[in-house]
C-alpha positions as CSV (number, residue, x, y, z in Angstrom):
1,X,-55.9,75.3,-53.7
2,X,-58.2,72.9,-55.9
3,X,-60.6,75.4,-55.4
4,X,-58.2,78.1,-57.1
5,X,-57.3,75.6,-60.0
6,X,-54.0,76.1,-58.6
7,X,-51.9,72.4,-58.4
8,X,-49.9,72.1,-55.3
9,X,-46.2,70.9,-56.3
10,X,-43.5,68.7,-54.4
11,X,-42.6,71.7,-52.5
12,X,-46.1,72.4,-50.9
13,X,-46.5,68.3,-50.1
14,X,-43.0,68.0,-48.5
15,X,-43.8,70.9,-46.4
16,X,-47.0,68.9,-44.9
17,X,-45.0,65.4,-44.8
18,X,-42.5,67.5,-42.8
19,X,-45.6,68.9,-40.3
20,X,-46.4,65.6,-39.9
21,X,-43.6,64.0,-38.9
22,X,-42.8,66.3,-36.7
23,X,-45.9,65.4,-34.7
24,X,-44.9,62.0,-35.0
25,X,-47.7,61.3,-37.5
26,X,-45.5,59.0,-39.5
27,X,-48.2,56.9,-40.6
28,X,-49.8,59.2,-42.1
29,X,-47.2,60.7,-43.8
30,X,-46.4,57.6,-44.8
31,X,-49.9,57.3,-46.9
32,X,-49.4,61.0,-47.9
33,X,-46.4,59.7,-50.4
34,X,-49.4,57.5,-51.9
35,X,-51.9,60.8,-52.0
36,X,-49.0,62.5,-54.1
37,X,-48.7,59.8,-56.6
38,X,-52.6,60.0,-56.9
39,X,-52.6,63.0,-57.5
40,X,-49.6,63.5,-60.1
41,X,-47.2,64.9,-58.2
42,X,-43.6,62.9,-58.2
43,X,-42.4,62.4,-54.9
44,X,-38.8,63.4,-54.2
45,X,-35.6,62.2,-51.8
46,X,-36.8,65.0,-49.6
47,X,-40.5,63.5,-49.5
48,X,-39.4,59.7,-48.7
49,X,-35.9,61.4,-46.1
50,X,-38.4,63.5,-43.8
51,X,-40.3,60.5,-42.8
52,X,-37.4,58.1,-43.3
53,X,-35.7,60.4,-40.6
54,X,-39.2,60.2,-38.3
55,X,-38.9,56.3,-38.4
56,X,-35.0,55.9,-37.4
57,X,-35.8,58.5,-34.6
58,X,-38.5,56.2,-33.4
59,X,-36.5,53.2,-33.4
60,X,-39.0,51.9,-36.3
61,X,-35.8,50.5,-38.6
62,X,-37.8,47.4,-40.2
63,X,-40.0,50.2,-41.8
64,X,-36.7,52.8,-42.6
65,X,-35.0,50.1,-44.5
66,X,-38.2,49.4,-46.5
67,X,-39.3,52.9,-47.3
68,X,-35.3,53.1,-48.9
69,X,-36.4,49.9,-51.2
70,X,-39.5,51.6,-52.0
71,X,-37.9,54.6,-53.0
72,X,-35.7,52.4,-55.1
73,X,-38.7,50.5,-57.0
74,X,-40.4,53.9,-57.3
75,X,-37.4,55.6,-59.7
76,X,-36.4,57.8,-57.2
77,X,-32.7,56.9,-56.2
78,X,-31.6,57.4,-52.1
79,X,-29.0,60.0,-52.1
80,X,-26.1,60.5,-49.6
81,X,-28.4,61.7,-47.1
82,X,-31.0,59.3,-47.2
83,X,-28.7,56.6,-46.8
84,X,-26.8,58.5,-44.1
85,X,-29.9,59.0,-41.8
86,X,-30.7,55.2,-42.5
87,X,-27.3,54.8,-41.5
88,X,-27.9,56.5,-38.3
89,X,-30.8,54.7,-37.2
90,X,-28.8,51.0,-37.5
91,X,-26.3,52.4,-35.3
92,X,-28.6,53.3,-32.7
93,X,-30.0,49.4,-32.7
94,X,-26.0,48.6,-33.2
95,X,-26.8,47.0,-36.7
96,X,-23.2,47.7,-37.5
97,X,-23.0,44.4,-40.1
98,X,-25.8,46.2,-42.6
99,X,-24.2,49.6,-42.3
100,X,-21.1,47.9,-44.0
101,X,-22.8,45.8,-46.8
102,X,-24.5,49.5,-46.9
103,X,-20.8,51.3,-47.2
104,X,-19.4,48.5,-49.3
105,X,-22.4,48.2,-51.9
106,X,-22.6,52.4,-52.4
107,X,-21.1,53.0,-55.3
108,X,-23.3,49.8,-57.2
109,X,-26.2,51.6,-56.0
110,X,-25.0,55.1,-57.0
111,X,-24.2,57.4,-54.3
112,X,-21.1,58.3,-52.6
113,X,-20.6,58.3,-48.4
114,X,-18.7,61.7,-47.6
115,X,-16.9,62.3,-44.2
116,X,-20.8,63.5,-42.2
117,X,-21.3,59.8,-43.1
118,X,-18.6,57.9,-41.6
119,X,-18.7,60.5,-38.7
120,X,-22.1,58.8,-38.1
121,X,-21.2,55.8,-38.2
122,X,-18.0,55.8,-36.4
123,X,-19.5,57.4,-33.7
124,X,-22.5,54.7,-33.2
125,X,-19.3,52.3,-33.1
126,X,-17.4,54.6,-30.6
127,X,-21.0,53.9,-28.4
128,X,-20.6,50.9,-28.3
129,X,-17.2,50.6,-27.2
130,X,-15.8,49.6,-30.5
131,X,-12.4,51.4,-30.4
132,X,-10.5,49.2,-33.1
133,X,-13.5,49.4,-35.6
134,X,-14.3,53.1,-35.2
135,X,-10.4,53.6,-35.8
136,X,-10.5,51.6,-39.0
137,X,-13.1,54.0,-40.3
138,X,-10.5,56.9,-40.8
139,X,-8.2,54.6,-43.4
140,X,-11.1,53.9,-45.2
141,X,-12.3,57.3,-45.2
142,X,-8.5,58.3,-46.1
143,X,-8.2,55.4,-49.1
144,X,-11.9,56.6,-50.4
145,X,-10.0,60.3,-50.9
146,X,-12.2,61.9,-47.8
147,X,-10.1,63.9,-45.0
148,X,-11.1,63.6,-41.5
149,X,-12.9,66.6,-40.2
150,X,-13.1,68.0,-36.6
151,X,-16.1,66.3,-35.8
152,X,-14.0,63.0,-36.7
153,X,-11.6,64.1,-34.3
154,X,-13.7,65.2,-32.0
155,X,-14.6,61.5,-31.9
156,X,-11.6,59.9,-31.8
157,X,-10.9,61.6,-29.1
158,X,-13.9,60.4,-27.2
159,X,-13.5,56.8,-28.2
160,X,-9.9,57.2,-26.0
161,X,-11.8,58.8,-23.2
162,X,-14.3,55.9,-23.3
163,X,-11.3,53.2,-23.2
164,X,-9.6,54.7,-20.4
165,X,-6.4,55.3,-23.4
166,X,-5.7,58.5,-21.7
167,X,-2.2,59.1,-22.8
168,X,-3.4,58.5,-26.5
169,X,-5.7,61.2,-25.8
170,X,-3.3,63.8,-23.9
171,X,-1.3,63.1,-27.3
172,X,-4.5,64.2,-29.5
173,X,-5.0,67.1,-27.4
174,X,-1.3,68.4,-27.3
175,X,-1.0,68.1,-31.2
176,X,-4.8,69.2,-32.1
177,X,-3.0,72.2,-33.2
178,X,-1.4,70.0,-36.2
179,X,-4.4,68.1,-36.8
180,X,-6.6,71.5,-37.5
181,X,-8.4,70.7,-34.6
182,X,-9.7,73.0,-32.8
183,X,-9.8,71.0,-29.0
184,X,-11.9,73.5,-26.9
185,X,-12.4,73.4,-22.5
186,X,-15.2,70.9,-23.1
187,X,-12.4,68.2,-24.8
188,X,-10.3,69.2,-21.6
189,X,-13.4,68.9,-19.1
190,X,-13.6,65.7,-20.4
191,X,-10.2,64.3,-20.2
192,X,-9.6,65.6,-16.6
193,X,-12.6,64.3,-15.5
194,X,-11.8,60.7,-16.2
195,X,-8.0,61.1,-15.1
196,X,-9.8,62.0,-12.0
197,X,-11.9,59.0,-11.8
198,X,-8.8,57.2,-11.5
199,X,-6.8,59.3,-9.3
200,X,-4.3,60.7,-12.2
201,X,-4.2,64.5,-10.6
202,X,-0.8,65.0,-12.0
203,X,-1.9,65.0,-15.2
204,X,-4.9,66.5,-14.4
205,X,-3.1,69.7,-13.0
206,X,-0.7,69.7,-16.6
207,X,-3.9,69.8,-18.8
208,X,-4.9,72.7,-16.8
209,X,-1.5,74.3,-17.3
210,X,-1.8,73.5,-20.7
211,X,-5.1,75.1,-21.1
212,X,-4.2,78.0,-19.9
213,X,-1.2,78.6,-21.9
214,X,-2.9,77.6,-25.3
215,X,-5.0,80.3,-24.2
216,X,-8.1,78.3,-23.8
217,X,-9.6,80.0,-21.0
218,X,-10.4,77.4,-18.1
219,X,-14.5,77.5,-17.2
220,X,-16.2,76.7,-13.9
221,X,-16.3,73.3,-14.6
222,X,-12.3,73.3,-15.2
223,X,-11.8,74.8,-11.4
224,X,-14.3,72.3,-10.0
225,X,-12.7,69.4,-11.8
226,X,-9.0,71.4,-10.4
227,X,-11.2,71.2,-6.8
228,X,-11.8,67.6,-7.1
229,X,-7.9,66.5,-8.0
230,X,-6.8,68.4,-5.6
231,X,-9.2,67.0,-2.6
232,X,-8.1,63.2,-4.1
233,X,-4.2,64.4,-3.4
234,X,-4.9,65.8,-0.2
235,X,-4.3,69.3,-0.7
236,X,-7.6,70.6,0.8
237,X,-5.8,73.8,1.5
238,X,-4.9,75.0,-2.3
239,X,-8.5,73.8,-3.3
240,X,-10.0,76.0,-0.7
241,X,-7.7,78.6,-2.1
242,X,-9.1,78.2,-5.5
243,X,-12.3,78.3,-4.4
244,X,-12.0,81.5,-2.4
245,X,-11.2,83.2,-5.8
246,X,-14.6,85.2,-6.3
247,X,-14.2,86.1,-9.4
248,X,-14.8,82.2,-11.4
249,X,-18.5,82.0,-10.6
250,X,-18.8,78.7,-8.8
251,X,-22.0,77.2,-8.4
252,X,-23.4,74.7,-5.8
253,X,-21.5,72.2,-7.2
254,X,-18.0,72.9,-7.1
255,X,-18.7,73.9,-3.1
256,X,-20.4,70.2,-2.8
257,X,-17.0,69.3,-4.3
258,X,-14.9,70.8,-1.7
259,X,-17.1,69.6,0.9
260,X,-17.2,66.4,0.6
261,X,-13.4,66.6,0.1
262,X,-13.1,67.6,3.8
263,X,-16.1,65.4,5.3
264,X,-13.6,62.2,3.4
265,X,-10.6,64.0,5.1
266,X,-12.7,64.1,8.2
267,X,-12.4,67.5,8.2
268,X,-15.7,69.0,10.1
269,X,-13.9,72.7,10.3
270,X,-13.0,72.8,6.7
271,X,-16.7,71.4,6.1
272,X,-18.4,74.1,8.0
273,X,-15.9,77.2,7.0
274,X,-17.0,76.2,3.1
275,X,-20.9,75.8,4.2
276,X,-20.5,79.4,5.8
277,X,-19.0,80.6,2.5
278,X,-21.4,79.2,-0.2
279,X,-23.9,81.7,2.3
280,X,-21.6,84.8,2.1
281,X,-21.7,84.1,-1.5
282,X,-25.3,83.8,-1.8
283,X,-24.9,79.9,-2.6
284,X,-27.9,78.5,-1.6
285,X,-26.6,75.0,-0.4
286,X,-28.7,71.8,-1.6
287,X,-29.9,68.5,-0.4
288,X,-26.4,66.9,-0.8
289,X,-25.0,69.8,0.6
290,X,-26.9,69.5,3.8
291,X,-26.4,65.5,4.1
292,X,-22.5,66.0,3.8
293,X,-22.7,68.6,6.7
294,X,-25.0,66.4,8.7
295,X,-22.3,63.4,8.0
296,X,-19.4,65.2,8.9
297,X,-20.8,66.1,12.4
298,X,-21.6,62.5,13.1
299,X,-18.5,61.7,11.9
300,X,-16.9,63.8,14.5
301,X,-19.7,62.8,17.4
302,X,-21.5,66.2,17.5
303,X,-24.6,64.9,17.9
304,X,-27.1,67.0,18.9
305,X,-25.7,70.1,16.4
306,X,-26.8,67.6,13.8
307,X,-29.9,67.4,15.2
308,X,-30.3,71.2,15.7
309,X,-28.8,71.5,12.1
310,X,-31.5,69.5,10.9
311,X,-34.4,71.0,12.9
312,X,-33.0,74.3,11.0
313,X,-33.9,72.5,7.5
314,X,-37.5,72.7,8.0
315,X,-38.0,73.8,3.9
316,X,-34.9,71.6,3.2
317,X,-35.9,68.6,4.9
318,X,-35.8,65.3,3.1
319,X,-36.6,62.1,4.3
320,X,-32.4,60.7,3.8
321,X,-31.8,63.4,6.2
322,X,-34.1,62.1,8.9
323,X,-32.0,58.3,7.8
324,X,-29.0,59.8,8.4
325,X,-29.6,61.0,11.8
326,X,-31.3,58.0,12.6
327,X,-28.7,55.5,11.6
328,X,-25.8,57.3,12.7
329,X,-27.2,57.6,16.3
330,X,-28.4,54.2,16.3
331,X,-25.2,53.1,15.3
332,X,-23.6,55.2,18.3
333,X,-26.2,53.3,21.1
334,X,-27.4,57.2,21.7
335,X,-31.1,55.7,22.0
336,X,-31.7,59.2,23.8
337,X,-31.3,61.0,21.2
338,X,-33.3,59.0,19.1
339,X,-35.9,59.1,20.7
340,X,-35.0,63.0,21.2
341,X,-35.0,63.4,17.9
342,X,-38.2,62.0,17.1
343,X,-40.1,63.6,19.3
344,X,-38.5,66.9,17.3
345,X,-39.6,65.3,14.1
346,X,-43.0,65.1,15.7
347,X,-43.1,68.3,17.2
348,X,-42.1,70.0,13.7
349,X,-45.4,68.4,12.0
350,X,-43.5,66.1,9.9
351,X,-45.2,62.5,9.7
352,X,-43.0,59.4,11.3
353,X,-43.8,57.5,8.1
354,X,-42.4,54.3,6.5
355,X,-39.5,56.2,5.2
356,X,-38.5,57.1,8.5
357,X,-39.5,53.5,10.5
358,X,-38.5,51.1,8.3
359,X,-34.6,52.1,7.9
360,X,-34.5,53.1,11.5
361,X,-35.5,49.4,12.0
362,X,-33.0,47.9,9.6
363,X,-30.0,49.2,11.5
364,X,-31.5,48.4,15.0
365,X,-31.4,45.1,13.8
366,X,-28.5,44.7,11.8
367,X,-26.5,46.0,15.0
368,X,-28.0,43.5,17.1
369,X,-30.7,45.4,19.5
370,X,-32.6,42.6,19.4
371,X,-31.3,41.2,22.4
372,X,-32.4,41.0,25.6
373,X,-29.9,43.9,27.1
374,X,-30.4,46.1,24.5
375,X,-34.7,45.5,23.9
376,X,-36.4,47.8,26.2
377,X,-35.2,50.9,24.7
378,X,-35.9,49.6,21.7
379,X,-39.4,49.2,22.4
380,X,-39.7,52.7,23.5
381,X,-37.9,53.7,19.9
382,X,-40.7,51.9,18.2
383,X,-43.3,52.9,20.4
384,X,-42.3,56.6,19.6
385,X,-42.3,55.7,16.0
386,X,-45.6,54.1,16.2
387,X,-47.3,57.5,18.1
388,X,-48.3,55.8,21.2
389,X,-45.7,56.6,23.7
């Protein structure tokens, strides 16, 4: 551009500080704000933002609040932005005491927060677990003339969530309507997943209701969180009801749900009928999948289809599979099929390493096999184990 005669501007400089920082070049970018001055050009908010922006996302704060004074001493005044991204970067190190002397000291310093700001800020406090504090924030907001937008409810609402205040937040969500907010599946997801945490499926089946007569139409993750409730009140029955409903597009995950439901229940025939429908739905079942099945025929003493089940897993096979087995027939003095099932293991190509031999030892000792009755079939365990029997 020298070349040309032609003077690059703020415009063309921001647009390089901007490259720069976004390859995390903030040094650099840093010095370019000297090349600028050097060279004539005033830099602007933009200029000193970008890489005030780069340092807060790199947890550099010392050098964000000292590139604000600089842009003080150099004539060109933070705006509402600036000092909201600074704002956002001592929230993520929980400075909360400097973003009020920040808040309390704007209007000396000439610029105004507006709601994106206290949004910010209230949620780093909501983080945190600051419920009372983040709260505060909407009077404030309120006596500086700013109304609280959806994203300030939006937070509220998770702050509730966060503090276990679940009826406080079944309150928000049944009068969003006369708040202007606009509560969506995701704020109901949320809610009845916590109720479930603590074994509230009442109200986890009314938000459901609720949803669908507001309209909101349920998701997958609605039904799975329905699946779960529904397993923790015993009512395996309607869950696998739900679930047989082809037309919500469950994925591995909601079938894991119901699984597991039945292997707690102690269930092994609701356990398999599910695992035979995630196939007939082209499902493909996971690791966890294939560990709750495993369980659930230990569970019920049908040892050697676990074993077969997990010969069958030859792509599948995981080393907490091969622990499984191993503890659960342990456990059951079936030193047989232990040593059955290692010589399968063997047999299959996989290697008897230390994530096999050293849990398998664990249990034999925790259950006591060390003694005299029990040790000459464990030495022919760890013989197996060992290659040499």
């Amino acid at each position: 551009m020298a070349a040309a005669r032609c003077s690059p501007d703020a415009a063309v400089y921001n647009c390089y500080i901007s490259v720069l920082c976004d390859s995390q070049r903030l040094e650099e970018a840093r010095g370019f704000l000297d090349h600028m001055v050097d060279e004539g050009v005033r830099p602007t908010v933009r200029s000193y933002t970008t890489i005030l922006r780069g340092y807060c996302q790199q947890g550099k704060i010392l050098e964000a609040e000292k590139l604000v004074d600089d842009m003080v001493d150099a004539g060109c005044q933070p705006d509402v932005v600036s000092y909201s991204v600074l704002i956002e970067g001592l929230c993520s190190v929980r400075e909360f005491d400097k973003v009020e002397r920040i808040l309390r000291e704007s209007e000396d310093k000439g610029w105004t927060p507006n709601a994106i700001t206290y949004n910010i800020y209230m949620s780093g406090l909501c983080r945190t677990g600051l419920l009372d504090d983040t709260f505060r924030q909407v009077d404030i907001m309120r006596s500086r003339g700013l109304l609280p937008t959806v994203e300030t409810v939006n937070i509220l609402f998770d702050c509730l969530c966060r503090d276990s205040r679940f009826s406080e937040a079944v309150l928000l969500l049944e009068h969003s309507e006369e708040l202007g907010w606009h509560a969506d599946v995701f704020c109901y997801n949320t809610l009845m997943g916590r109720l479930c945490d603590i074994g509230d499926f009442a109200r986890v089946f009314k938000l459901l209701v609720d949803l669908l007569k507001k309209g909101i139409g349920p998701d997958m993750f609605s039904f799975t969180i329905a699946i779960r409730g529904l397993c923790g009140a015993g009512k395996h029955r309607v869950a696998e009801c739900l679930i047989d409903n082809e037309s919500i597009g469950y994925d591995v995950v909601a079938f894991n749900t119901l699984i597991h439901g039945f292997c707690i229940a102690g269930d092994l025939r609701g356990v398999k009928l599910t695992y035979m429908n995630m196939y007939s739905r082209q499902i493909s079942p996971n690791n966890y999948t294939h560990a709750l099945l495993i369980d659930s025929l230990f569970n019920d003493r049908k040892f050697v289809e676990a074993i077969d089940t997990l010969a069958s897993l030859r792509d599948g096979l995981v080393p907490d599979h091969l622990i499984h087995l191993n503890n659960f027939l342990a456990k059951g003095i079936k030193f047989t099929k232990v040593l059955n099932l290692l010589d399968e293991i063997r047999y299959r190509g996989f290697v008897l390493d230390t994530c096999i031999f050293i849990p398998l030892v664990r249990v034999l000792c925790c259950e006591g096999y060390y003694q005299r009755a029990s040790i000459n079939e464990v030495s022919l365990i760890l013989t197996s184990l060992l290659g040499i029997r």
